[in-house]
C-alpha distance (Angstrom), angle and dihedral (degrees) to the residues before:
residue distance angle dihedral
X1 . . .
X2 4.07 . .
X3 4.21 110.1 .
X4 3.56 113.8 -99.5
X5 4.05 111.9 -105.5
X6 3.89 128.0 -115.0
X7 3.70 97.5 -119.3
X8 4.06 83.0 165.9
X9 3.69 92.0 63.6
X10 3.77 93.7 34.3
X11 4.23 84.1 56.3
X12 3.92 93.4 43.1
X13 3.82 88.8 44.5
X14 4.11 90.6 46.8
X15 4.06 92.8 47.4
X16 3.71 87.5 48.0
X17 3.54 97.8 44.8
X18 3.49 94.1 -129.1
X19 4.18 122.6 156.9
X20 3.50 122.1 -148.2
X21 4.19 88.3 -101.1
X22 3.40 89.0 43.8
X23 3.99 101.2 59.0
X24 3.38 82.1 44.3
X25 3.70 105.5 57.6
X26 3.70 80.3 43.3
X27 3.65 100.3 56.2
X28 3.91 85.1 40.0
X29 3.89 94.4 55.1
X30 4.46 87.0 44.5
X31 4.08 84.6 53.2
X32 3.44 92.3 51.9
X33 3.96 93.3 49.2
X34 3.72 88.4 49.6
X35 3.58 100.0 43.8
X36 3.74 105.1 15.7
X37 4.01 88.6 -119.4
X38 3.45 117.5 112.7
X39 3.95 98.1 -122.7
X40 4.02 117.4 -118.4
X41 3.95 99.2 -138.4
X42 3.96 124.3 127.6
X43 3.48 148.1 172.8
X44 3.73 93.8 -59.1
X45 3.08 102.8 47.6
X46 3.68 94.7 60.3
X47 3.74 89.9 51.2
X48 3.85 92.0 53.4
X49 4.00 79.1 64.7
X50 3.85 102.0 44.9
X51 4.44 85.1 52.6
X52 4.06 87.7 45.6
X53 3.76 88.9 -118.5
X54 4.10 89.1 130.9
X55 4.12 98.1 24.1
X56 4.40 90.2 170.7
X57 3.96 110.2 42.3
X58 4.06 107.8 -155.6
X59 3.99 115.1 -82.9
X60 4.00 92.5 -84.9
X61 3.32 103.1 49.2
X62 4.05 91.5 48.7
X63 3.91 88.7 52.3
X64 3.81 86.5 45.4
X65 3.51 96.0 54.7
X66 3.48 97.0 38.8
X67 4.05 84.0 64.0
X68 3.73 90.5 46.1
X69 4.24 90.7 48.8
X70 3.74 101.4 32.3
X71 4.24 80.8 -142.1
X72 3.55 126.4 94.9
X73 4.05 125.0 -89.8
X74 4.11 83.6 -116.5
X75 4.08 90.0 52.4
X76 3.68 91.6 51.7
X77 3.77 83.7 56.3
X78 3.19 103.9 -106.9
X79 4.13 118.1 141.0
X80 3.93 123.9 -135.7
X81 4.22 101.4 -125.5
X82 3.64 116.1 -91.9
X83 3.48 94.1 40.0
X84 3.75 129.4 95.5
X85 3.68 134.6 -129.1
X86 4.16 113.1 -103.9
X87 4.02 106.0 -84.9
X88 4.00 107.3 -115.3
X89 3.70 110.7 -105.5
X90 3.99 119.4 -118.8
X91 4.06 111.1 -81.1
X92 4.18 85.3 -118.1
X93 4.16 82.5 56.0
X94 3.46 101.2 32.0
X95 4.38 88.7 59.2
X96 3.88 85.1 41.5
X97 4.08 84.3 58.3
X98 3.51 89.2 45.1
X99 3.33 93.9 54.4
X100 3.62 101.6 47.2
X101 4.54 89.2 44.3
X102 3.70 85.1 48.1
X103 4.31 92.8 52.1
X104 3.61 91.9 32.6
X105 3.72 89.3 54.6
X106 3.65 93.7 49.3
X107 3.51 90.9 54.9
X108 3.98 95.2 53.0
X109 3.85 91.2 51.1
X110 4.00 88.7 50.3
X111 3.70 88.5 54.6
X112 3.73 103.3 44.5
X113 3.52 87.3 50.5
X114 3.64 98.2 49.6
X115 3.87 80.6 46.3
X116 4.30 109.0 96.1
X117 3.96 106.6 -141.0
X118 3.99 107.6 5.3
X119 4.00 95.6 103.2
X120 3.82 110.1 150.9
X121 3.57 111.5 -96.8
X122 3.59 123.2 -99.8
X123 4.24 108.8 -90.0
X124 3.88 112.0 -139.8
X125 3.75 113.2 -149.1
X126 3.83 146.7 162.0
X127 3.56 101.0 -69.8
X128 3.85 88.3 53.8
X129 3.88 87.4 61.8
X130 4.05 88.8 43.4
X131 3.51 87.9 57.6
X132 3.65 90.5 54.6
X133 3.35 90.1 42.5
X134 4.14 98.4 56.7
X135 4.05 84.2 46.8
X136 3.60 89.6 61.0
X137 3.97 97.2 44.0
X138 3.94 73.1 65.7
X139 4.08 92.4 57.8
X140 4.04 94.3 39.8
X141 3.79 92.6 49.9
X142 4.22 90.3 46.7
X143 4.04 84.5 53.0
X144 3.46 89.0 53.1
X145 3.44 101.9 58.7
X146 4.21 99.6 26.5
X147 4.04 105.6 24.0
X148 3.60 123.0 -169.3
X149 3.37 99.2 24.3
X150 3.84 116.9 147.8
X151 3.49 98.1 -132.1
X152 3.84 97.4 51.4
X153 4.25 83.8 56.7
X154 4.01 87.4 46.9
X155 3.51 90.1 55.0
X156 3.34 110.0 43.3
X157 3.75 83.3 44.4
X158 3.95 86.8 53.2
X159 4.08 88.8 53.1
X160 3.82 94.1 45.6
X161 4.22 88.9 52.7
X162 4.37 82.1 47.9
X163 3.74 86.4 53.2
X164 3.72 89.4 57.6
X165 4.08 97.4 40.5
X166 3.36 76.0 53.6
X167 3.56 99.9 67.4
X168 3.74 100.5 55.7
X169 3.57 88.5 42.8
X170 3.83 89.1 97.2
X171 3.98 146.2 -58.9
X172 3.89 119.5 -18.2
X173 4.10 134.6 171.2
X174 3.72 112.8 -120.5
X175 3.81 91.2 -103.0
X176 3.86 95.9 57.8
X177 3.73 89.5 43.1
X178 3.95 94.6 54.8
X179 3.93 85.7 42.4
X180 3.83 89.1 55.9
X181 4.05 88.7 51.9
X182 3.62 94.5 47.3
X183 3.77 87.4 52.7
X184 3.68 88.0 49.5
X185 3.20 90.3 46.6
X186 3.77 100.6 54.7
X187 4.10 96.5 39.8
X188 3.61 89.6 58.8
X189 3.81 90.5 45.8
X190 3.84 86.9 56.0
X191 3.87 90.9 51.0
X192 3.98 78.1 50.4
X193 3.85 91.9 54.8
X194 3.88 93.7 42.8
X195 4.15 86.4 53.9
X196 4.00 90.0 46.9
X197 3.70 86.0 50.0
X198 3.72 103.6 47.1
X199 4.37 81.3 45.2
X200 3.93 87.7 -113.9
X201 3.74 87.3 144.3
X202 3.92 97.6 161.8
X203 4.12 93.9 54.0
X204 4.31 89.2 40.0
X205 4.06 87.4 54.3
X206 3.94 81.7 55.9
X207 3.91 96.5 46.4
X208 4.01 83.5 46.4
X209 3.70 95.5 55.5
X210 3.80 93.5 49.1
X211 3.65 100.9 42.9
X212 4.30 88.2 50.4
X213 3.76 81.7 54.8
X214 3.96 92.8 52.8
X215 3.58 98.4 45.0
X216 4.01 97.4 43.2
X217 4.69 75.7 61.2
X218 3.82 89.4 46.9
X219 3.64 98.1 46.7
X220 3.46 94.6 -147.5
X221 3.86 124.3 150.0
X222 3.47 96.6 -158.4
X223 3.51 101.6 59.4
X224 3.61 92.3 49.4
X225 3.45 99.5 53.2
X226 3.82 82.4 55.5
X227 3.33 99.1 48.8
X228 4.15 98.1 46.1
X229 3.91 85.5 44.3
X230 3.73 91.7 50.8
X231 3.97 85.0 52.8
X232 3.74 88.6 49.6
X233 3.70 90.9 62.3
X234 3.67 97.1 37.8
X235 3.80 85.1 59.4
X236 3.65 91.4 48.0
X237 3.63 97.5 53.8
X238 3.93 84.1 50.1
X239 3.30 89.9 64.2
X240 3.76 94.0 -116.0
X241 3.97 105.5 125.4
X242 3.97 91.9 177.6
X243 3.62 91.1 55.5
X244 3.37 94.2 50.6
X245 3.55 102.3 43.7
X246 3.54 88.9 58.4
X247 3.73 102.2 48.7
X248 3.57 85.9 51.8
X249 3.47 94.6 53.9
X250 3.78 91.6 59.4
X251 3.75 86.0 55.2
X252 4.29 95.8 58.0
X253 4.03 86.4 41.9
X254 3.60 93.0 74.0
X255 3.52 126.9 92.9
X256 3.58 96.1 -117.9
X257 4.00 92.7 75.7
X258 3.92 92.5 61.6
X259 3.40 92.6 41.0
X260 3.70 95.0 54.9
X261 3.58 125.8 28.0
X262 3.83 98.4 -151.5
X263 4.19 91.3 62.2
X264 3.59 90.4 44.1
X265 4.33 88.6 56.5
X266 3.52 94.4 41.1
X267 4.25 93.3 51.7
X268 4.17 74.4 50.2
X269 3.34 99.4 50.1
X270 3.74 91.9 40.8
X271 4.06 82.4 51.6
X272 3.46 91.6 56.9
X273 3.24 99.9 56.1
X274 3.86 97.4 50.1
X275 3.68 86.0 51.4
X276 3.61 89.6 56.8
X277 3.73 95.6 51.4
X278 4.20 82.8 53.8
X279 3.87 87.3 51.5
X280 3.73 88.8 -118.4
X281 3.76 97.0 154.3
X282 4.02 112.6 -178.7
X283 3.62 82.6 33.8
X284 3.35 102.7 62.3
X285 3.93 93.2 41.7
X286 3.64 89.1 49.5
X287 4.03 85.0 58.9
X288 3.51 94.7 53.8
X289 3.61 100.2 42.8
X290 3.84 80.3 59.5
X291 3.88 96.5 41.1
X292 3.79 88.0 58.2
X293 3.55 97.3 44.7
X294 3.69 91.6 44.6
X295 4.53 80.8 53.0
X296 3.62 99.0 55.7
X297 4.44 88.5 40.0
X298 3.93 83.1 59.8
X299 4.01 121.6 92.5
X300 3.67 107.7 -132.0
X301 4.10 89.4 -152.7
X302 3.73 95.7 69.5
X303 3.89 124.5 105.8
X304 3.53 108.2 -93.4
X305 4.30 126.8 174.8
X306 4.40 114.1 -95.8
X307 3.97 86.0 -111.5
X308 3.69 100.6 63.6
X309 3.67 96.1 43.0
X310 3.37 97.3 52.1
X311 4.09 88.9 61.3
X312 3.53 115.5 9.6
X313 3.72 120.5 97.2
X314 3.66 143.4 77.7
X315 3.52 104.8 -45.7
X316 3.87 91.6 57.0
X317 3.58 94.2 49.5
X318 3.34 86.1 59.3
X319 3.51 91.7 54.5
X320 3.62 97.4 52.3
X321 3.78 85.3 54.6
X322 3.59 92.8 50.5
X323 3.85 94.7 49.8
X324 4.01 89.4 52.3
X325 3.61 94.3 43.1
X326 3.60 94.9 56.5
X327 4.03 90.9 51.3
X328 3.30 89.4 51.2
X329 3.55 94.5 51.5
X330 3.68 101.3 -117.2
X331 3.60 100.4 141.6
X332 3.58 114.6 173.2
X333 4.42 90.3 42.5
X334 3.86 85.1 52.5
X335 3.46 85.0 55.4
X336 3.67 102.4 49.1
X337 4.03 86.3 45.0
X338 3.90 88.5 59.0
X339 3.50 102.0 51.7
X340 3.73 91.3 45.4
X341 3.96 88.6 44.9
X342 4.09 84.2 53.2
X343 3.98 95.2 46.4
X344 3.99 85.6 49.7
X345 3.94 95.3 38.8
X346 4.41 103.5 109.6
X347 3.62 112.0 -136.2
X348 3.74 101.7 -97.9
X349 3.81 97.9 54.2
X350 3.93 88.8 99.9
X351 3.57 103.6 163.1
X352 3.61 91.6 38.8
X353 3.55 100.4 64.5
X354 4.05 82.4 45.0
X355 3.46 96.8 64.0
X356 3.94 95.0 43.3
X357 3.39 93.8 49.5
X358 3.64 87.5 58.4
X359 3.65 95.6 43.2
X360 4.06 85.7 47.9
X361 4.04 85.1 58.5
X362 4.01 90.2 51.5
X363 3.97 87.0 53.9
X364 3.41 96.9 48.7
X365 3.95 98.8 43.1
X366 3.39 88.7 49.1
X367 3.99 93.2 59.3
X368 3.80 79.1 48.4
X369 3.73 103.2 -105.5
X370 3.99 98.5 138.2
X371 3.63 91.2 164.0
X372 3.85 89.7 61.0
X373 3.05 95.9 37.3
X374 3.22 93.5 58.7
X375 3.69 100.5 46.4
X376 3.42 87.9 46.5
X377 3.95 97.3 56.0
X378 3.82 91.3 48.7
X379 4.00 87.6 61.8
X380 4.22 78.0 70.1
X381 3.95 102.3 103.2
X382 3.54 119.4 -119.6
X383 3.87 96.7 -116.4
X384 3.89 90.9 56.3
X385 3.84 92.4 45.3
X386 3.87 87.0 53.2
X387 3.30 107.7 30.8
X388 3.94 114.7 25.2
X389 3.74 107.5 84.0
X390 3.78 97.2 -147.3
X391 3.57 90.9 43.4
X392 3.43 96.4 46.3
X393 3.84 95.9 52.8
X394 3.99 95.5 45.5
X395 3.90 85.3 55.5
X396 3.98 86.5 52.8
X397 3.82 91.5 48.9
X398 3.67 82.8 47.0
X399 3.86 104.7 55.5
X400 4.01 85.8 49.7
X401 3.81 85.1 51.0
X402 3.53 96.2 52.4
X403 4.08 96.9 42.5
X404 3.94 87.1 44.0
X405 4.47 89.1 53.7
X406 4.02 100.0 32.8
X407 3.95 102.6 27.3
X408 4.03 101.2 -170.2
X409 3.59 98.3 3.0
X410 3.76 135.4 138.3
X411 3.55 95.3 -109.9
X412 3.63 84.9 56.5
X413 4.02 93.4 53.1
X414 3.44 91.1 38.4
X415 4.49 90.8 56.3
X416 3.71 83.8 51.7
X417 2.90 105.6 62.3
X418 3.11 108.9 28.8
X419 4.47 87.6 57.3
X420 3.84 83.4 56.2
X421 2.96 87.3 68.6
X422 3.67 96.2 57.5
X423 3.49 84.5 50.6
X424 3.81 96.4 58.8
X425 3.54 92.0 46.8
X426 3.99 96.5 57.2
């Protein structure tokens, strides 16, 4: 005799809009936050518990998906061992039960709605953190092509305060609520990144603190890793290598960088950076050697969150490369690292190719090429120049460059005028 089915999960699953892999990456990702091992469940094994073929999961797993359903193992229709599965009533009885659920059912509608005030509450699900979600594809494109800016950090602090209205706005399963804080989490981490890129240090330390708050609720590795890696380069650009080193580390300690290869080279590449800010030399191309073997280990099919895709690859390795062979005074590799960053760079990383351009100008006026150099930094668009605070400042530190190497030059006429311009134009 064939195992009765789990038409209770199948219906919880179906409402949710959960897959077979799905439930199980879920349930997987809940194990891991209970037990701090990533759980080894997949698509089959939640479809041995829709046909009844496993009808009481081991004690884990029930207390996992318990988290992940906000019901109990026995409400998603699953049946403690020893026990046996209710015996199906008679078809006379069965349409006399029908009968009687159907009338009784009637009669509860009739009275709610006679009742003032006892509407159902509102029910929060995925496609209320998709929505959330699209809006803040919106935010991460903006910072892409204006960084810093302090109305991209208002709003994507405004979205990550909606996220959390959002949550007392009504009922939610476990899994939609720890969605909701990882969304939180991540929208005020890109208000972090906007503060750390304008070099509003003070108000990014107090995006930082709230966003570790939200993703310690939501559990979520991902999110933390961007969050402590964000604080890593913060640090850096503070000028405080120790600092940054060690927020950093936090990032490659969590499980997320052996579980995927592309975390685990962007924590390196991150690394090597910092270590080039701390003129640490052979460490810092150790950590990139790694970082790019870690890249090409990494299978560019698997599910990865909106923010990392939209930045990481090889072009910004490149540029983390660049940036620490320039502090460490490597000249001519910083330069090869910027043109390859630039040939890499896709066409809506804006600010990106600003700042490398400008960093590809340092490189080349340090080898004492003014004339490039200079050609080079007028390539920098007039809206970065004048409105991107990193920008801005390396373009400073460059005009004192260039009149400090070729005093009275052409070069030197040639930058001024041509930044007057800029300054007309704001």
């Amino acid at each position: 005799m064939s195992a009765a089915r789990n038409a209770a999960l199948e219906a919880w699953m179906a409402e949710h809009g959960h897959s077979s892999n799905s439930l199980a990456e879920a349930v997987n990702t809940a194990l891991e936050h209970l037990t701090g091992r990533l759980g080894g469940l997949d698509g089959s094994s939640v479809r041995a518990w829709k046909a009844g073929r496993v009808r009481w999961p081991k004690s884990a797993t029930r207390r996992a998906l318990e988290e992940v359903s906000g019901l109990s193992v026995t409400d998603l229709g699953f049946v403690p061992r020893g026990r046996t599965l209710p015996t199906p009533a008679p078809p006379q009885q069965e349409d006399a039960m029908k009968r009687r659920t159907l009338v009784g059912g009637i009669a509860a509608a009739a009275a709610a709605a006679a009742a003032p005030g006892t509407a159902a509450p509102r029910r929060i699900g995925m496609s209320d953190v998709e929505r959330l979600q699209q809006r803040f594809a919106g935010i991460v494109a903006s910072d892409h092509r204006r960084g810093g800016q302090v109305d991209i950090e208002q709003r994507a602090a405004a979205l990550a305060d909606e996220a959390l209205t959002l949550q007392n706005a009504g009922a939610a399963t476990q899994r939609v609520r720890r969605n909701l804080y990882a969304a939180a989490a991540a929208f005020r981490s890109s208000a972090m990144w906007a503060a750390v890129d304008g070099r509003r240090y003070d108000v990014a330390e107090g995006h930082m603190r709230k966003a570790q708050t939200l993703a310690e609720m939501s559990g979520d590795q991902a999110i933390k890793f961007r969050i402590w890696s964000h604080a890593g380069t913060m640090y850096r650009h503070m000028g405080r290598p120790a600092d940054a080193l060690a927020a950093n580390d936090v990032a490659r300690s969590l499980h997320i960088t052996r579980r995927d290869p592309q975390f685990a080279a962007l924590g390196l590449a991150r690394q090597g950076a910092i270590q080039g800010a701390a003129h640490q030399q052979s460490n810092a191309n150790r950590s990139f050697d790694q970082a790019q073997y870690a890249m090409l280990r990494a299978d560019p099919d698997d599910h990865r969150p909106m923010w990392m895709l939209a930045f990481w690859d090889q072009a910004e390795l490149h540029a983390l490369a660049l940036s620490a062979h320039l502090s460490l005074g490597n000249y001519p590799t910083a330069e090869f690292h910027a043109h390859r960053c630039l040939a890499n760079l896709r066409p809506h990383m804006i600010r990106s190719r600003a700042i490398t351009t400008t960093r590809l100008a340092h490189a080349q006026l340090a080898q004492g090429d003014a004339d490039m150099a200079t050609v080079t930094a007028m390539k920098v668009p007039a809206e970065a120049a004048t409105e991107h605070a990193r920008v801005s400042r390396m373009l400073r530190e460059f005009t004192a460059a260039l009149r400090a190497t070729a005093p009275g030059s052409a070069a030197v006429q040639t930058w001024a005028e041509h930044t007057t311009t800029w300054r007309a134009a704001a």
